[in-house]
ZAMARGU-4260 file (C-alpha; in steps of 0.2 Angstrom, whole numbers, plus 5000, padded with zeros to 4 digits):
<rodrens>
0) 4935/5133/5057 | 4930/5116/5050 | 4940/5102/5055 | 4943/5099/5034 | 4948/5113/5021
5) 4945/5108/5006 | 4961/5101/4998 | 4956/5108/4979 | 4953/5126/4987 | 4969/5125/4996
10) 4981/5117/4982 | 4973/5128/4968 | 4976/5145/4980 | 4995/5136/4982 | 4995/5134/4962
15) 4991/5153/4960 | 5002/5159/4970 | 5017/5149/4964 | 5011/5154/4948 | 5010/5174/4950
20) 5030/5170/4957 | 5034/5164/4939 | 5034/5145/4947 | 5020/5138/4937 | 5036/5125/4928
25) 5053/5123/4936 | 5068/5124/4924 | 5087/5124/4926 | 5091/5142/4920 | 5076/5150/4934
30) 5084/5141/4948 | 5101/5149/4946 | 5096/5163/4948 | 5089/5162/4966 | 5099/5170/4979
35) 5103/5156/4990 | 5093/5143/4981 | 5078/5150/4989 | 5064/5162/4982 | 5060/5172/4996
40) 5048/5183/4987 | 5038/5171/4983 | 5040/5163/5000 | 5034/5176/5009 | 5019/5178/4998
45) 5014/5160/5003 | 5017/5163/5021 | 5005/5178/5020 | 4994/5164/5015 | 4995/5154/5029
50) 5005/5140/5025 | 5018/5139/5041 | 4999/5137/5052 | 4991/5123/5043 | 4991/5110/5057
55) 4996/5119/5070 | 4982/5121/5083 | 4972/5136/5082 | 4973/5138/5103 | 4990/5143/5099
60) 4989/5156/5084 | 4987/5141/5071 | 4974/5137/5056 | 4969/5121/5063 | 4967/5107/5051
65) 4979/5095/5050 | 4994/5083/5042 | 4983/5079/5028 | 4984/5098/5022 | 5002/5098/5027
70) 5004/5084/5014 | 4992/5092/5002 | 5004/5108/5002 | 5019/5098/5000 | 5013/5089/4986
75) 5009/5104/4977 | 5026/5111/4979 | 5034/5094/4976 | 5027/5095/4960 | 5033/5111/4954
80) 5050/5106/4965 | 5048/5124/4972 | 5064/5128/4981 | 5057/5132/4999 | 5059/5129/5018
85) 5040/5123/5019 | 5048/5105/5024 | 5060/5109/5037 | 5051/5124/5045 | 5033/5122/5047
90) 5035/5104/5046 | 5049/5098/5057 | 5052/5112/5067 | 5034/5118/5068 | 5027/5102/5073
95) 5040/5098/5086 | 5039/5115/5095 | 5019/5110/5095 | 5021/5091/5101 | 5033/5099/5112
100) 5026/5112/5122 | 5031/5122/5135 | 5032/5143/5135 | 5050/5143/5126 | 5043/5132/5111
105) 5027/5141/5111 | 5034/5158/5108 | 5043/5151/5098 | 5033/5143/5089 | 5022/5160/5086
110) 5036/5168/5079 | 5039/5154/5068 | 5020/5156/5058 | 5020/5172/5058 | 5039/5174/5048
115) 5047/5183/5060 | 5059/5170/5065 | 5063/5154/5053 | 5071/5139/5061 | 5079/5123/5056
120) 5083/5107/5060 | 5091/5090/5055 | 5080/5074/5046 | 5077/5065/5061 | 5086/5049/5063
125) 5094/5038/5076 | 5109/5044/5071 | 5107/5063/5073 | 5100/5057/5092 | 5118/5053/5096
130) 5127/5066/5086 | 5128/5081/5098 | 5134/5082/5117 | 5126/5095/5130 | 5139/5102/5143
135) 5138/5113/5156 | 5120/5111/5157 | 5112/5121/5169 | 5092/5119/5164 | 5091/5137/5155
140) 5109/5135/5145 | 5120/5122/5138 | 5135/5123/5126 | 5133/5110/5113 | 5148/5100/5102
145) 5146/5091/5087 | 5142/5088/5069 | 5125/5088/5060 | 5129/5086/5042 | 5117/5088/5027
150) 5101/5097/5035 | 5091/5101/5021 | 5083/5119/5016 | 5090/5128/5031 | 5099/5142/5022
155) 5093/5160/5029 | 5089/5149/5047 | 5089/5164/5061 | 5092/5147/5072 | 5094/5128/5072
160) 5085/5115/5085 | 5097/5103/5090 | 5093/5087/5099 | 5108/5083/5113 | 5111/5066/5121
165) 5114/5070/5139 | 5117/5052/5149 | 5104/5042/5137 | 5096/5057/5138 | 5092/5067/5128
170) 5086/5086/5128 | 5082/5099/5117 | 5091/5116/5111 | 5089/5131/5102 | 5105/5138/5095
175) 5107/5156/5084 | 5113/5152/5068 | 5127/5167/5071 | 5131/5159/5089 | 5149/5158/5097
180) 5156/5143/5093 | 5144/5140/5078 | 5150/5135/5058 | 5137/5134/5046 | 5144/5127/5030
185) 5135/5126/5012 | 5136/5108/5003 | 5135/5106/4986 | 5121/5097/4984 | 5115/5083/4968
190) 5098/5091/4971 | 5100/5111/4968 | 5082/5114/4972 | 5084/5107/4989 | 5100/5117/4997
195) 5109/5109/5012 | 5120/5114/5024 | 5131/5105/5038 | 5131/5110/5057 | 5149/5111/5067
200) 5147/5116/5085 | 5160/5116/5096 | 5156/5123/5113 | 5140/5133/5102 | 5132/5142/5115
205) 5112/5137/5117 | 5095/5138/5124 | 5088/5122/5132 | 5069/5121/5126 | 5060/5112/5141
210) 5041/5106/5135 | 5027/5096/5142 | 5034/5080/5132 | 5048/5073/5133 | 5060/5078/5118
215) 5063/5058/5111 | 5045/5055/5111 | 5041/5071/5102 | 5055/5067/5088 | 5048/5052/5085
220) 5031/5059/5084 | 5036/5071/5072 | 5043/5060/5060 | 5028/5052/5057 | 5023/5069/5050
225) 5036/5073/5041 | 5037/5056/5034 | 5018/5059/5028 | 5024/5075/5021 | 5038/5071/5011
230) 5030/5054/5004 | 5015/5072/4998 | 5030/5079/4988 | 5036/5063/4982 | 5020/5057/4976
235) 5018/5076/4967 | 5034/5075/4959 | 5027/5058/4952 | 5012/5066/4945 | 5021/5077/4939
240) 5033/5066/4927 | 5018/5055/4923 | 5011/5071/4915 | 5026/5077/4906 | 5027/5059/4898
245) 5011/5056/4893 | 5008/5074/4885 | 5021/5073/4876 | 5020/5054/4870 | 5003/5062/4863
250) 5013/5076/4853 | 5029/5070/4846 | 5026/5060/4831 | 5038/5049/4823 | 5032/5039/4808
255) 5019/5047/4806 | 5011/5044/4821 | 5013/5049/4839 | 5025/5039/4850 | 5010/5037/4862
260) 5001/5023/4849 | 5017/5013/4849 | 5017/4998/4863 | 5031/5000/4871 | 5027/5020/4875
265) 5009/5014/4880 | 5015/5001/4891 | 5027/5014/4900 | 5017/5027/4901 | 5002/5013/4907
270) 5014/5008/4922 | 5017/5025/4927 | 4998/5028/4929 | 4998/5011/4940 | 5012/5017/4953
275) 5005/5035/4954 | 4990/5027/4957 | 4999/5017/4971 | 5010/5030/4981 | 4990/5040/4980
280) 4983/5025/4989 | 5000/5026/5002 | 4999/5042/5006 | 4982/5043/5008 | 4983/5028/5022
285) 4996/5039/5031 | 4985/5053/5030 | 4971/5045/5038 | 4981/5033/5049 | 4985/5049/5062
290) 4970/5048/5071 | 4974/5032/5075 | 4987/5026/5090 | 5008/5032/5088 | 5009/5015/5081
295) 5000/5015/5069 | 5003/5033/5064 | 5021/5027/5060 | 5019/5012/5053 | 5008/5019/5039
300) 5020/5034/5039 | 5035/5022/5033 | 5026/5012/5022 | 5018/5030/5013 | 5038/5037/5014
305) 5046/5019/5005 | 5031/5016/4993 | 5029/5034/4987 | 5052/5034/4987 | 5051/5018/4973
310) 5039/5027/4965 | 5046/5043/4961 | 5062/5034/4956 | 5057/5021/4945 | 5042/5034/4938
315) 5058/5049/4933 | 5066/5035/4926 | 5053/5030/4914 | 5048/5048/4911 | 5064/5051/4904
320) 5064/5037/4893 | 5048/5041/4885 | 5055/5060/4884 | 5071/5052/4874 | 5085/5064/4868
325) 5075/5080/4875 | 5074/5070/4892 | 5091/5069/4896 | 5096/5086/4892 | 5102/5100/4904
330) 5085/5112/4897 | 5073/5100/4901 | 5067/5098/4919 | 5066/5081/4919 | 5082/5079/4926
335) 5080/5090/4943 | 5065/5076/4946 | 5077/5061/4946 | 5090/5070/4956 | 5075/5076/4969
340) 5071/5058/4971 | 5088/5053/4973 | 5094/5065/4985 | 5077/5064/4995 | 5082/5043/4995
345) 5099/5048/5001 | 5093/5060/5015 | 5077/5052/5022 | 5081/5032/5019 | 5082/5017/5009
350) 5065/5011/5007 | 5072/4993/5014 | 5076/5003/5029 | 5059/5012/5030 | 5051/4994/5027
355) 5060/4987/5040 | 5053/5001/5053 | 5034/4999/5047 | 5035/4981/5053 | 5042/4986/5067
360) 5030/4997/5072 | 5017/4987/5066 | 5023/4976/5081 | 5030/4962/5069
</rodrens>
């Protein structure tokens, strides 16, 4: 295999298959009626397509390529707001077991892309470092206490990786999502298209995963990835409401004209084009910035993550002001849009925040 697919090939093959699962436009009324706010039929129809390998290296069962794929695939489903665990399995779980290595992640790693087994973990922050204690560690087993709240499109997990702090320490752990000890409990969510769920373990039984790098560095690493791959969603979920607007600014006629001719509509639907364009420019820099050093890698992965997040909020917004009275309807979809950006602003990071950690990275 090339060390390029060809992102059109890949994103049309996505399209079609999204669009064979009756996902070619998202609306209120098709997403209640998913079991568990996921559409596993569909799913499992893109894992057949290789979705859960892209990026994983093909010396360990993988497609190859790498997180500009990733992004490309979740920019496709952020633009339909397809109700999957693309984010949180293949890309926080998958690429940690990968940057972490070992026979334990491995194996687990190959159950993971081929859909026998579908794991789950939290957004990756300071915070969740520190959340969860290891006791009675004995290199092989540990039983694990603590809270992880809000881990996003985990729903149907067979088990969660949990990160223990251990001593300024910290270690990794593989817990079954029916484990003693274990309470899995569904939130009610802004965003319905994104279901979350909150951990309590309290003495959970677990599994310590042991690689070849050490578990901080390899959370860190991963969140330069998954950082690049939710600024691809953001940025498709943009696009997305740029075209909504604009089509129908060219439709609706009022006057006599369509709204679209009038200055106010054009100058909206003008600076939507401009920040699109933008968060296109950002997350293409992330994408290309992981060839280069850790530091760089995350520093482009902030800034992609908190321009693409202003982006999608300010672009929903104006979307639904060009929409008008259809725009802030329950029927229309431009209302799951603003909540995505919202919740994904909520769970990932204020942009101030992400800002702060791209200078910091960037050695300023």
């Amino acid at each position: 295999m090339g060390d390029e697919l060809d992102l059109s090939e890949l994103t049309g093959l996505i399209s079609n298959v999204l669009q064979r699962g009756g996902f070619g436009e998202v609306s209120p009324d098709q997403l209640a009626h998913l079991s568990d706010g996921v559409d596993l039929r569909t799913w499992n129809q893109l894992q057949s397509a290789g979705v859960l390998e892209l990026g994983i290296p093909e010396l360990k069962g993988g497609a190859g390529f790498g997180v500009r794929e990733v992004a490309g695939v979740s920019e496709v489903l952020g633009g339909r707001l397809y109700p999957s665990p693309f984010l949180n399995a293949r890309v926080m779980v998958g690429t940690f077991l990968d940057l972490l290595g070992g026979e334990a992640a491995t194996e687990q790693l190959k159950l993971l892309m081929t859909g026998s087994r579908r794991g789950a973990m939290a957004v990756p922050s300071a915070a969740n470092l520190e959340a969860v204690t290891a006791d009675a560690h004995d290199g092989q087993r540990a039983t694990l206490t603590g809270t992880l709240n809000y881990i996003p499109d985990a729903i149907g997990a067979d088990y969660f990786i949990v990160i223990a702090a251990e001593n300024e320490v910290f270690t990794a752990h593989l817990v079954a999502a029916d484990a003693d000890g274990m309470s899995i409990v569904r939130e009610n969510p802004l965003d319905v298209t994104r279901p979350l769920v909150s951990l309590r373990m309290d003495g959970a039984s677990a599994s310590t995963l042991r690689g070849v790098m050490h578990v901080r560095e390899a959370v860190i690493s991963m969140e330069s990835t998954f950082l690049t791959a939710v600024a691809g969603e953001q940025l498709g979920g943009a696009r997305k409401c740029l075209e909504m607007a604009t089509l129908y600014a060219k439709t609706r006629t009022q006057f006599g004209q369509s709204i679209g001719s009038f200055q106010a509509i054009k100058h909206t639907c003008a600076n939507m084009a401009l920040d699109v364009r933008r968060a296109e420019a950002a997350v293409r820099h992330a994408v290309n910035a992981h060839a280069g050093s850790n530091n760089a890698r995350a520093a482009a992965a902030h800034l992609a993550y908190a321009t693409t997040a202003d982006v999608y909020s300010d672009v929903t917004r104006s979307s639904i002001q060009v929409l008008g009275g259809v725009g802030f309807t329950w029927e229309h979809s431009a209302h799951l849009y603003l909540k995505r950006a919202m919740s994904t602003a909520a769970l990932v990071g204020d942009p101030t925040d992400h800002r702060e950690k791209m200078l910091q990275a960037a050695g300023f």
